[in-house]
Phi, psi and omega in degrees: 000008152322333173288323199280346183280351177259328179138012179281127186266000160187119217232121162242162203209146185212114165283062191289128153245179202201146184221125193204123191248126199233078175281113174232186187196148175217110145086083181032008163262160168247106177308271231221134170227139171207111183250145189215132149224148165214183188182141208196139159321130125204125184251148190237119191232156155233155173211133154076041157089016205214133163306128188215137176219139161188180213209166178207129174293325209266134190286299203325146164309305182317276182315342152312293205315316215278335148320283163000282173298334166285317183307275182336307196287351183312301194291312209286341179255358170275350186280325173311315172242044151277170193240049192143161163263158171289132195221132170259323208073206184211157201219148136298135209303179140204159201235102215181154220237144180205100172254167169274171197259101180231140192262000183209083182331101182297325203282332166298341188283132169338139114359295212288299182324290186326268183340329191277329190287331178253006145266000171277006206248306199296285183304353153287327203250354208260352185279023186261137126038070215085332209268122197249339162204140196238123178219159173257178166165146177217125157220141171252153203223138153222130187212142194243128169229150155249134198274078179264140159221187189266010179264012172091035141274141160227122175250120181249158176190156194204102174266167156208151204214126170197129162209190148203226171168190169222161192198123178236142172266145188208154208231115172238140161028253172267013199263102181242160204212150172206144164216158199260153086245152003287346182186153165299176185053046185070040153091221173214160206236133193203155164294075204199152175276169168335335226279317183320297197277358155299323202274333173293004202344101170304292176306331174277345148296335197305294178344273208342305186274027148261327151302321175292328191280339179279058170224292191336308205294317163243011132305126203305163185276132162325148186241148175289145171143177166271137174215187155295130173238171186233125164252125176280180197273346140003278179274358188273327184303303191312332190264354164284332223257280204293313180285356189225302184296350163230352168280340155331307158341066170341311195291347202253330164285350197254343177081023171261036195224345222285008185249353184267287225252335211051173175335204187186130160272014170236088150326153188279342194277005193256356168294103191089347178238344195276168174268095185276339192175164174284223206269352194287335164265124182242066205278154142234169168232142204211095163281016182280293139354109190283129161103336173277146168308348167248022187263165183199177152286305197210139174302180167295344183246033181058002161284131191303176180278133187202157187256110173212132176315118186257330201211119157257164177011056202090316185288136168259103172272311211185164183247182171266149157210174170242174208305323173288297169324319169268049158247324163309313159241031179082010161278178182231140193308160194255007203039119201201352190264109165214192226221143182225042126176183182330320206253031191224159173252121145326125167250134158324099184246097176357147141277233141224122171254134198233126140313096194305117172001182177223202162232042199235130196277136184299325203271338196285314193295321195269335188264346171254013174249093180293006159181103174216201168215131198249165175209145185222151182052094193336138144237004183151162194188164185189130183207136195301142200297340173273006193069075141228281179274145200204150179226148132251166161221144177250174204268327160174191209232138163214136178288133185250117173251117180094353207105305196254130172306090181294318177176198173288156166215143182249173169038050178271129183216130147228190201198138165179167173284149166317272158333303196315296209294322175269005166280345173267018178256107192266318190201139193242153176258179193257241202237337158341300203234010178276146192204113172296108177274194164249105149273090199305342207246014204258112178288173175150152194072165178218129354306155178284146156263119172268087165298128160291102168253207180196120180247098202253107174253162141238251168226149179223174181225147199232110168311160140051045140291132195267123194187135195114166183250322201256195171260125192297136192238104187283000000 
């Protein structure tokens, strides 16, 4: 309580330690092994109306207190050039313990087991056809924060995060093709022990995704035009994640994100009344959710973990916020605020935001669809600092005639507005095919923070979408 003895009308303190194990592998070597651990102070105080942080790797009584005081003289000099004082409101104290739930402890496992699932991964994909390189990755996270704050919370929490994945490249003259598993952009992710990464068994995927990538290489080109299109739930995290999951963000509608990250086209007058999609669209954000990268007990600010509607039947209900953003407007935060390791101040962060299941069977969808296309899995994407227009490319594509899946499209691209685009979303599938993935990778702030989310999909379909570079070719 040194901060509050310096002159802090309110102070928290976060203990982190951190673990972080990194396996990577290229053409049956092993690049990279990396194990890191640290661990550290960082206290957040307000005073005289203003937010103050600072932080210490050193344990010593001294070097806390003297944090403490840096943190205070930080908010006293920040106060000078506010424009309001900061109103957090008030919470109840809490006192209370949170692990993730894991049946096998990643970090016991042999160096050599890891190392062995991605070269048996590497000798599946490299005799195939074209395929001129192949690479892996399993990285593991483990991180303990203790929560104190001066309104009389105490908190514990013990996260684990483990996934990877594998990718093979394959190369004919300037024509290069790459597939994934379980998904692009380092695989998939999950709040989990070891247990995950036996269950994707990556080496037993491998072929399949090395054949589709030597197949891509003389598949026909994606053709230009509006068609029906199907996104699986693959490509659906990233487009949840980039069209729905940040523009939601309060900090970013309010401009305090707006020189890094940008804006939001979801206004506050836009609350409850705008047509974000059709009825067929449902988001929620759910920190609740066992097995996700956004699940948790309690935010950085000691606020429990909660399920809140972002889109019922279309209508744009609500935001992520935090103890100040929702003071603003007579609420109480919905927890969303962390941090991703000692020496950073909690930011308003994805949780897991999910497209909620539907009611439609995949094959239902696909057998209703008389000329469409379906695409999985990111290869690029780009979006405007407000969310709203926006391309992806996918890794690839398969053409639908008739109901039935005619064959592979290489180099698959769409476009679209945001509202427009989820407004054009007629059918969803249900729980068959729903799956939280993990995104390990999600910027923001400056200095920047790499957050860990969670995106829960299954596969859906958007009428009269525009997709492709070229022309349609019967």
């Amino acid at each position: 309580y040194e901060a509050i003895f310096s002159g802090a009308d309110y102070a928290d303190a976060r203990y982190v330690s951190g673990k972080l194990q990194s396996i990577s592998m290229r053409n049956g070597k092993t690049e990279i092994v990396m194990e890191n651990e640290d661990k550290g102070f960082g206290i957040r105080v307000l005073a005289k109306g203003a937010w103050g942080f600072a932080s210490t790797c050193k344990e010593d009584e001294k070097s806390i207190k003297k944090c403490a005081k840096d943190a205070v003289k930080t908010a006293k000099a920040s106060s000078k050039v506010k424009k309001e004082d900061v109103d957090i409101g008030s919470v109840r104290p809490v006192n209370a313990k949170y692990r993730t739930h894991i049946k096998k402890e990643p970090f016991d496992v042999p160096l050599e087991e890891k190392i062995e699932i991605l070269l048996e991964a590497h000798q599946k994909m490299k005799d195939f056809e074209k395929v001129n390189l192949t690479e892996g990755e399993i990285n593991l996270w483990k991180q303990t924060t203790d929560f104190l704050s001066s309104e009389g919370s105490f908190i514990e929490q013990e996260i684990y995060h483990t996934g990877g994945g594998v990718y093979a490249t394959t190369q004919e003259g300037n024509e290069v093709q790459v597939r994934s598993y379980p998904a692009a952009l380092g695989g998939d992710y999950r709040a989990a022990g070891f247990e995950f990464i036996e269950e994707l068994d990556i080496a037993g995927n491998a072929a399949k995704l090395a054949d589709e990538a030597s197949k891509l290489l003389k598949a026909p080109q994606c053709p230009q035009g509006k068609t029906d299109l199907i996104l699986t739930g693959s490509q659906l995290a990233l487009q949840v994640h980039e069209s729905c999951g940040h523009p939601i963000e309060l900090d970013r509608v309010l401009g305090m994100e707006a020189s890094y990250a940008g804006t939001s086209f979801l206004t506050p007058e836009k609350q409850g009344n705008f047509k974000y999609g059709s009825e067929e669209v449902n988001i929620t954000a759910d920190a609740t959710l066992e097995g996700g990268l956004g699940s948790f007990g309690y935010d950085h600010e000691g606020i429990p973990a909660q399920r809140t509607e972002i889109v019922k039947k279309g209508i744009f209900m609500d935001y992520l916020t935090s103890r100040e953003t929702a003071s603003k407007f007579g609420r109480e935060s919905n927890a969303t605020m962390r941090a991703d390791g000692w020496n950073r101040i909690p930011l308003i962060r994805m949780t897991n935001i999910n497209l909620e299941p539907g009611d439609w069977d995949i094959e239902e969808i696909i057998k209703d669809t008389s000329d469409g296309i379906i695409m999985e899995n990111t290869r690029s994407w780009s979006i405007d600092e407000k969310r709203i227009n926006f391309q992806f490319g996918t890794e690839v594509a398969y053409k639908i005639k008739d109901g039935s899946i005619e064959g592979l499209l290489k180099n698959p691209t769409y476009t679209g507005i945001t509202p427009e685009f989820w407004g054009n979303c007629d059918a969803v599938a249900n729980k068959k095919t729903w799956r939280l993935w993990g995104i390990p990778g999600c910027g923001k702030g400056e200095p920047m923070q790499v957050m860990h989310v969670g995106h829960g999909a299954s596969a859906a379909r958007f009428k009269n979408t525009t997709v492709g570079v070229g022309k349609w070719k019967d």
